[in-house]
KOLKE-258249 format. One record per atom (N, C-alpha, C, O): x, y, z. Coordinates in steps of 0.1 Angstrom, whole numbers, plus 5000, padded with zeros to 4 digits. Atoms other than C-alpha are relative to their C-alpha. Example, Ala and Ser with C-alpha at 12.3 -4.5 7.8 and 13.67 -1.06 7.14 Angstrom:
2
500949885000512349555078500950125000501950125007499149895000513749895071499250115008499750225009
% end
This chain:
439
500849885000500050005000500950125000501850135008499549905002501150324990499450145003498650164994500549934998500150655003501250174993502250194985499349875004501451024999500450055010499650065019499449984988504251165024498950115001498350065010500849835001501751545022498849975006498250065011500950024999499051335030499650005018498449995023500250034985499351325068499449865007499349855019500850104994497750995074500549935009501749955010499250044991498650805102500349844998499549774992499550114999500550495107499949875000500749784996500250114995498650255123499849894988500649794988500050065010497450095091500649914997500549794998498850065015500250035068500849945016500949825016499250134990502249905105499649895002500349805007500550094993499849685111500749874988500949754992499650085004501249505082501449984991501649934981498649955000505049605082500749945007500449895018498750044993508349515092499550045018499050145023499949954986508449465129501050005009501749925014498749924990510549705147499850035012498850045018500549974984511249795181500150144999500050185010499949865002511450155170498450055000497750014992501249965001508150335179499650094993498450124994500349925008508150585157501149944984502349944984498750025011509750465120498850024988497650024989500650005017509050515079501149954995502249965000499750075017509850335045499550124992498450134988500949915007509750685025501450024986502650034987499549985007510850734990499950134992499050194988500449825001511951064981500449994986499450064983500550035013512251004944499050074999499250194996501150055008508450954937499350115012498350175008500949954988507351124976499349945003498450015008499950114993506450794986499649985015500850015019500150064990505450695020499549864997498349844993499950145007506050315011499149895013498349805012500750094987505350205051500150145014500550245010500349954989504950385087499550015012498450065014500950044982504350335125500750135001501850174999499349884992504050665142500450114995500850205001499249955009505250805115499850205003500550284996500149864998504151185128500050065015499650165021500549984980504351145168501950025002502849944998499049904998507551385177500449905011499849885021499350054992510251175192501650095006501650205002499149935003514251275204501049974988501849904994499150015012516251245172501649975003502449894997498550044997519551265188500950094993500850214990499149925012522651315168499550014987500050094980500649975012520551285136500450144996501150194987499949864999520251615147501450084987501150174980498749975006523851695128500150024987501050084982499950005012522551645095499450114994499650114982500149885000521051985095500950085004501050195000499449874998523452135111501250004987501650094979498850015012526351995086499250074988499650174983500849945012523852085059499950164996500150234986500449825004522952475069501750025000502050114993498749964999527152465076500650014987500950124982499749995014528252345040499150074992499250044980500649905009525452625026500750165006501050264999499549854995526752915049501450014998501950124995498649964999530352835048500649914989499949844981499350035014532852715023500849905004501449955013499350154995534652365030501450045002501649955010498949945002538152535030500050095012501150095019499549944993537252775055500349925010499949805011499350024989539252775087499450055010499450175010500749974989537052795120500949955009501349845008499249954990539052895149499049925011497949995013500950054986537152665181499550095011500350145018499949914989535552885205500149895015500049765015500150064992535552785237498949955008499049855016501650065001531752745241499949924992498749894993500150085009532152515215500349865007499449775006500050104986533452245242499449995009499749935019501149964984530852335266499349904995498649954986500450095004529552015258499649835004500349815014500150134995528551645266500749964991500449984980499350025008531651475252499449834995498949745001499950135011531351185229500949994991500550024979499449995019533951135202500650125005501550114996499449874998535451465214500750044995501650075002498849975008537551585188500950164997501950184990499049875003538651955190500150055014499550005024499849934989539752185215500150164995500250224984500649815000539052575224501450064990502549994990499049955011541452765198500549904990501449944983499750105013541952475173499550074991498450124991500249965014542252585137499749854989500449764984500450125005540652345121498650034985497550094986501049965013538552355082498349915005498149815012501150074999534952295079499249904995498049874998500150125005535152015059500449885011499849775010499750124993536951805088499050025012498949925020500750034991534451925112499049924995498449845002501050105008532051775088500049915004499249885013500050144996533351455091499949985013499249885017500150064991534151465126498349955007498049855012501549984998530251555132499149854995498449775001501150135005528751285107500849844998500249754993499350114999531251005110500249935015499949815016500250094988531850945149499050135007499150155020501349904990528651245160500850025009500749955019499549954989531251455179499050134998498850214989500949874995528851705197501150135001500750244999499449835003531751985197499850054987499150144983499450025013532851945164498350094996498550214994501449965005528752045154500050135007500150235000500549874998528052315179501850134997501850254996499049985005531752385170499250114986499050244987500349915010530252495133498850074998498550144989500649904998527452615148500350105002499750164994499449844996529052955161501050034990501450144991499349925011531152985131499050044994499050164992501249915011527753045110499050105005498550184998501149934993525453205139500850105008500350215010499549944983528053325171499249955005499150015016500350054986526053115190498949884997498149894988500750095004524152815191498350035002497449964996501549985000520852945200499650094987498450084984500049875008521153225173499849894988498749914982500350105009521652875146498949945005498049964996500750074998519352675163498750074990498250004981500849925007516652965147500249944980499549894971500150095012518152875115499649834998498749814990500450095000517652525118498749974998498449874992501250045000514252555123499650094986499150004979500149905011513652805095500349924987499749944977499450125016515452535067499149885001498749824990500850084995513352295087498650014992498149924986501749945001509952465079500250024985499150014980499349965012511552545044499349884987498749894977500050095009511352225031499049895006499349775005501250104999508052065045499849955014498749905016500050074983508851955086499050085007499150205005501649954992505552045106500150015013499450095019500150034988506651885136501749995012502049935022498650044993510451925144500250175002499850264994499949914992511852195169501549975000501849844999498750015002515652225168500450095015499650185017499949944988517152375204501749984997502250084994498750035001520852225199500549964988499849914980499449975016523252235167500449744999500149664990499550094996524651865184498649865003498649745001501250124997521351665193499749935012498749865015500450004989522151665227498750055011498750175014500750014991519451635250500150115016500250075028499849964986519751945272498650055006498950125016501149944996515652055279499249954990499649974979501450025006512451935265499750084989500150204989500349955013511252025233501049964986500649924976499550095012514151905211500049884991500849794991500450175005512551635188499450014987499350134982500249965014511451565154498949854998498949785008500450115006509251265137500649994990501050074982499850085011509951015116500050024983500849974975500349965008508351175087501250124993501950124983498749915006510551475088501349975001502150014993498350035000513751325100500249924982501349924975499650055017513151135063500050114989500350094977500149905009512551475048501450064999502050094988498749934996515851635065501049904993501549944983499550095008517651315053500350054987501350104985500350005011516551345019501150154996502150144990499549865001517551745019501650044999502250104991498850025001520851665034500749954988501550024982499350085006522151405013499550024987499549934979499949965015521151584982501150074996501750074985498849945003523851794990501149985000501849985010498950095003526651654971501449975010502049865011498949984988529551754999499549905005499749785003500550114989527551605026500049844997500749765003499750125008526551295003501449895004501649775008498550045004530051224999500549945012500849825013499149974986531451295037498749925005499249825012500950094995528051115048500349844993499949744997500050195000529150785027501049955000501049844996498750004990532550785042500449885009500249895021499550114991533850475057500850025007500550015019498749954991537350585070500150154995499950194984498949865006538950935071501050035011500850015022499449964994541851075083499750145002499250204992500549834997541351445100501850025002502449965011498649995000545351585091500050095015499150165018499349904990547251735123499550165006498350135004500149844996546652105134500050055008499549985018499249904988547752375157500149935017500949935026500450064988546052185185500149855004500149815016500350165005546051805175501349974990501349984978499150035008549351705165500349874997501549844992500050095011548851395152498749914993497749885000501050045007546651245125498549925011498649905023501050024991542951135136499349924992499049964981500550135010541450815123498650035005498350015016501650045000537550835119499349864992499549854979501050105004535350525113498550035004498050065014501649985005531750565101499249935011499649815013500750044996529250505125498549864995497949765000501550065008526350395095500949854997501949874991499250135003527849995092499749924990500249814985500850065015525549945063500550034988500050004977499049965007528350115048501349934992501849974981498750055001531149895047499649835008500049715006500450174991529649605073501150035011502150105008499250004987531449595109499049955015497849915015500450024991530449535141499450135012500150225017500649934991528049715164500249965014500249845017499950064979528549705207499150095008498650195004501449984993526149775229500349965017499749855020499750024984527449775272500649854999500149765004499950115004529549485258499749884992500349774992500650095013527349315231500050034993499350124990499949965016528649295196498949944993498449834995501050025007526249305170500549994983500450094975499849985017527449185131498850104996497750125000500949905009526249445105500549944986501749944984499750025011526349305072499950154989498950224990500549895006527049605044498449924991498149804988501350055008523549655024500250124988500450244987500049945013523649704989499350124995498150134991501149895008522850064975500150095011499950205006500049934988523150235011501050134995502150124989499049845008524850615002500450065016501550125017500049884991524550775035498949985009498049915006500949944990522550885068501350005011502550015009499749974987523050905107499849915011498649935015500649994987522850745137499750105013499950225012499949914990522350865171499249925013498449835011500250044982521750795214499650105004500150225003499849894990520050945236499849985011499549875013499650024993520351015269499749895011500449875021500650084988518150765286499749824987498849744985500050105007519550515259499049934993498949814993500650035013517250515233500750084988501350184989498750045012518750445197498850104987497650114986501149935011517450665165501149974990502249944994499750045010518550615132499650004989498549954988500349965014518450705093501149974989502350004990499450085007519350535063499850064985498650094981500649935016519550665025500149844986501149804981499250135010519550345000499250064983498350134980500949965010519050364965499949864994500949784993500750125009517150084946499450054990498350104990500250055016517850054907499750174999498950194990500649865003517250464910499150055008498850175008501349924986514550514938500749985011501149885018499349964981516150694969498949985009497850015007501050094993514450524995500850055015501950005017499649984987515050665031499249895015498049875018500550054987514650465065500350085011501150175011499949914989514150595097499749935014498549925014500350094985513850395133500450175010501350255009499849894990513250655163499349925014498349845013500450064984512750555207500349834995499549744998499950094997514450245196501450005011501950095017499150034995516950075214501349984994501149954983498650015007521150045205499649835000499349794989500250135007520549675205499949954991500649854988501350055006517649655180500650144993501550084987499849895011518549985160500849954986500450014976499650035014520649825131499149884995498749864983501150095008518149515131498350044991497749994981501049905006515349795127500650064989499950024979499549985016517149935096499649904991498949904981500050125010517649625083498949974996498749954984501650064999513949505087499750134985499350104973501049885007513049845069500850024987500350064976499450005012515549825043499849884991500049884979500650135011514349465032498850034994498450034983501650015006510849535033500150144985499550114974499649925011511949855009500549914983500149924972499550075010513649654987498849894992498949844980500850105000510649414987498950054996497949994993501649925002507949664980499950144991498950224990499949835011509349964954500849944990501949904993499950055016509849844918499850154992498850234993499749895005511250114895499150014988498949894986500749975009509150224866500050124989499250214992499749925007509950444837499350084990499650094979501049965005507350624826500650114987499650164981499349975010509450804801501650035006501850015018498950025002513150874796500850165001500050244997499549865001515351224799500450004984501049934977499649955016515551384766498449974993498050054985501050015007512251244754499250134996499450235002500649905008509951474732498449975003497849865001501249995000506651554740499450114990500050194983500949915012503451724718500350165006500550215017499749834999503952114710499350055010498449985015500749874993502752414730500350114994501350134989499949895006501852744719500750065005501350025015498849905001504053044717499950124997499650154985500049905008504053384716501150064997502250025002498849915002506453644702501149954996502150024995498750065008508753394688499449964983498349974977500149975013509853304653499349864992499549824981500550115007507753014653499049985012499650005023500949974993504252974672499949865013499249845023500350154990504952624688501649965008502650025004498250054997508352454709499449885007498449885015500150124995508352114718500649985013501850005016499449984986508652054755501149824999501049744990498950104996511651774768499749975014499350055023499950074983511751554799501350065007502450065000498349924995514751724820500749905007501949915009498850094991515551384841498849904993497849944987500450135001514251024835498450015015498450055027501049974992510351014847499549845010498549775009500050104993510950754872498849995012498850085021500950044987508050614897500549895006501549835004500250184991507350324920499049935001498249955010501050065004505050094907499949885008500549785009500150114988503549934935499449834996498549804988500250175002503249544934498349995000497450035008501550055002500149404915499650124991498750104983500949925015499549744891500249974989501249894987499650045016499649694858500450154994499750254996499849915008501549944836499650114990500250204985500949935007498950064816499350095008498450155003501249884994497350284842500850105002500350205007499049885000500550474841499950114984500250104972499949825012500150834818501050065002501950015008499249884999501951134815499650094990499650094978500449855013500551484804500750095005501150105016498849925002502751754793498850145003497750154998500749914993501252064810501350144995502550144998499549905005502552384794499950165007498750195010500449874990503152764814499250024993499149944984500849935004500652974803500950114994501950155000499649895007501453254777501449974999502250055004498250005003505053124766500350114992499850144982499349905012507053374754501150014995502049985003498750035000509953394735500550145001499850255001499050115003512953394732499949895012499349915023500450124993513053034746501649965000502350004991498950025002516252914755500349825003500049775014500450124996516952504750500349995011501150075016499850064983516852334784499050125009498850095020500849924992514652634797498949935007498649845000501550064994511452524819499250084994499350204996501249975008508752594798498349895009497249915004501150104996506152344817500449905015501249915024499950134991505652014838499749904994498749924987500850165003505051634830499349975014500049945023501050124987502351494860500349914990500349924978500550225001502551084856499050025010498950095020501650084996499250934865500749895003501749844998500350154994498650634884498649995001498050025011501550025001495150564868499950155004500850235001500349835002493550924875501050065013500850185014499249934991496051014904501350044999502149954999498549915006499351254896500649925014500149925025499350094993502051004914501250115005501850135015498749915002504651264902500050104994498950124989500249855007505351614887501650065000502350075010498450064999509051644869499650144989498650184984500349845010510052014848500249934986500849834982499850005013509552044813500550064996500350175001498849875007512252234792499949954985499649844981500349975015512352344757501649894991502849894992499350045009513752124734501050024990501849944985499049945004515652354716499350164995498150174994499849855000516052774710498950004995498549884993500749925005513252994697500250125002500350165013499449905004514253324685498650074996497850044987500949875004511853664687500150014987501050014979500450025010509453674662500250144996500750225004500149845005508953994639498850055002498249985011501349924994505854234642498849915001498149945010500750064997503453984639499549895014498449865019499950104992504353744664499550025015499549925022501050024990502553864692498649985006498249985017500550095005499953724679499749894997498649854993499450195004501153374673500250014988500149904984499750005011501853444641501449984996502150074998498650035001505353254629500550084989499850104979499749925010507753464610500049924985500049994975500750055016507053184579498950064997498950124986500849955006503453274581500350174996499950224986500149875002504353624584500450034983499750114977499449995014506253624549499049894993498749924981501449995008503353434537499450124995499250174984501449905001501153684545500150154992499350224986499249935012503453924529500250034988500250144981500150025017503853784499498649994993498450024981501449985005500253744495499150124996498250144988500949885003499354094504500750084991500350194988499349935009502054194480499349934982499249984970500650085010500653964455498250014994497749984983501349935001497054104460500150104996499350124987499749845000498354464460500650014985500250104977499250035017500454354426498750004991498650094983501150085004497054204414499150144998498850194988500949855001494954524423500650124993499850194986499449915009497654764408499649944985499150014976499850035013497754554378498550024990498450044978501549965005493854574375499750094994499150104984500349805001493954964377500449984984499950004973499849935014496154974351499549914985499549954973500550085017494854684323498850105003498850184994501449924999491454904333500250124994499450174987499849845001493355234328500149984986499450064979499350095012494755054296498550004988498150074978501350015010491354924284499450124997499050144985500949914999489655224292500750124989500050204982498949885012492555464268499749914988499449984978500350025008491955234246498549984994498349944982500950035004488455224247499750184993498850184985500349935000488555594243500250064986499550134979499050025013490755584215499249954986499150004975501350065009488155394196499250044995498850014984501049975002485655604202500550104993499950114983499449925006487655894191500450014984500650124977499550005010488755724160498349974995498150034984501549985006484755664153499950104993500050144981500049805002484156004156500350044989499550094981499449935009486756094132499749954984499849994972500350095014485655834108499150044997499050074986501449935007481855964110500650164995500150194985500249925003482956294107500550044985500150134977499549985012485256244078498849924987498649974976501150015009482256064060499350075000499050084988500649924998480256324070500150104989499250164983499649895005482056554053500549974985500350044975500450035016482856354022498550034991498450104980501449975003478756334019499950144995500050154983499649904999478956694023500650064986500050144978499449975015481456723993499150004992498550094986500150065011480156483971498650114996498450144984501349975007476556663972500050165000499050224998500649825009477457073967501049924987500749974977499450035018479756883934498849964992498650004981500950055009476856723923498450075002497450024999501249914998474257033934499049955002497949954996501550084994472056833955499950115011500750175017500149874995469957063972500149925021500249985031499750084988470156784002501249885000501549815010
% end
């Protein structure tokens, strides 16, 4: 069963016949297609944890530049240590706090690049929620850059932590430093010798999980790019997973589980994923869809283009045929059109329901028409209409003058009558005073 993440519906449902996790709050959502595939809880505001990190690394690589050099303050250690990796005046870039943040969730290292972008973590925390609300989260409240648990109110659902996910690991940096197995963090002012980081996500590479002395194998899982774990303080386990299957980004999410049961809850939710989203290509990037009109260019029509491959998730048991796609055109195009421009949208249908909605761009240039063309009139027709009204106008002159023509010469005729009756006239005339007729 397949619903729509926008739709708000609740959980109970689709859990009742879903992977079972010990996580009370979790989703199966595919941000592809916007997918909610599966869901327990999926909108009931849990603590997220270090998740938390993946916004802050996110607004960090948009505010600041991987290169720059952030100086530690010393509120920046004011912290619950885990992973602890800098100290107060460390010069250190914001690419390695990246990693230290999303590889072993050091809480400095985050509120660390929090006060490089805000001066202060409460001043980011505002941002956070502001990027948060940006991009669709309804129900998540941001207080700490780190995920630490210092006061009530810091928490998010399932829903949005797959939204924040999604957001993050679009962003190629993050991506990258999010599917990170090992790194080294080089030396600096503070830290003089190299710093080995190993990836928390184990679905990465495969390793072992521990838990107050109980290891837990992690087999890697095929297709897995990136997410987060995270703990919190009264040892419950949260957790977000990015996989992609055959082309559909497919996010998991376990939240109020346990470190025990937190990589078996992935896993559960990454099978059933794999088990329940079948890719479907409802057309192709580059493909050509029917014209749309045009104004002011040098031709009244431009053929719209698919801009990416119109991929869905054709849920088990549909048949292919109930899949469409109509080419939806702006209103009033005008040119010049430039190729690759958005000129439109493709919706795909699922039977009468829009699944998806992907940009349409112009197939290639359209070049401002001449005076007609605001109108819709293409500069061919225009030089039609041209030559026509020159060809009428030719036609009508030429009239005048075969008329003017006939008519001189009709005049001419009558003229030479004339001269002919009068010259008979006047013969008559002769012939009868010669021959003394008295008429």
């Amino acid at each position: 069963m397949v619903v729509t993440l926008m739709a708000g519906t609740a959980g109970t449902a689709l859990a009742a016949s879903g992977p079972d996790v010990e996580g009370t709050g979790a989703i199966v959502y595919c941000a592809t297609t916007d997918e909610v595939i599966w869901e327990k809880n999926s909108n009931k505001q849990y603590n997220l944890a270090s998740i938390t990190k993946l916004m802050t690394c996110l607004i960090a690589v948009e505010e600041l530049g991987l290169d720059t050099v952030v100086t530690v303050d010393k509120e920046a250690t004011n912290v619950k240590k885990y992973e602890s990796v800098v100290y107060e005046g460390e010069e250190i870039t914001v690419e390695n706090l990246l990693y230290e943040a999303l590889l072993v969730s050091a809480n400095d290292a985050a509120k660390a690049l929090a006060i490089a972008v805000s001066g202060s973590e409460e001043e980011f925390a505002k941002l956070m929620n502001e990027r948060a609300a940006q991009i669709g989260c309804t129900k998540t409240n941001f207080i700490t850059a780190s995920g630490v648990w210092i006061q009530s109110g810091h928490g998010s659902t399932a829903k949005d932590v797959a939204l924040i996910a999604a957001e993050a690991l679009k962003n190629d940096d993050i991506r990258r430093i999010a599917g990170t197995v090992e790194y080294t963090v080089p030396p600096t002012n503070k830290n003089k010798e190299e710093r080995e980081l190993e990836s928390s996500n184990l679905f990465l590479a495969g390793g072992e999980a521990e838990w107050w002395g109980q290891k837990f194998p992690v087999e890697p899982f095929e297709g897995v790019f990136g997410g987060k774990t995270g703990t919190t303080n009264k040892n419950k386990a949260t957790m977000v997973v990015g996989c992609d299957f055959d082309g559909l980004e497919v996010y998991v999410v376990t939240l109020n589980s346990i470190p025990e049961k937190r990589y078996a809850d992935i896993k559960k939710l990454l099978d059933y994923a794999k088990e329940n989203v079948q890719r479907y290509d409802a057309f192709k990037k580059g493909d050509i869809f029917e014209e749309g009109s045009l104004l002011y260019g040098a031709t009244n029509k431009v053929a719209g283009m698919a801009a990416e491959d119109g991929i869905i998730n054709l849920p088990e048991g549909a048949s292919a045929s109930l899949v469409t796609t109509k080419a939806v055109y702006d209103e009033e195009l005008r040119a010049p059109i430039t190729k690759g421009q958005v000129i439109g949208r493709l919706d795909i249908y699922m039977a009468d329901e829009i699944v998806r909605t992907l940009d349409m761009v112009a197939s290639e240039d359209v070049e401002e028409g001449w005076f007609l063309s605001k109108w819709g009139i293409t500069n061919l027709q225009t030089l039609v209409i041209i030559g026509a009204a020159v060809l009428v106008i030719g036609l009508i002159v030429m009239i005048f003058v075969l008329r003017a023509i006939n008519k001189k010469k009709r005049e001419e005729a009558r003229k030479a009558r004339l001269r002919r009756m009068v010259l008979k006239q006047m013969e008559q005339d002769l012939d009868h005073r010669q021959r003394n007729w008295p008429y």
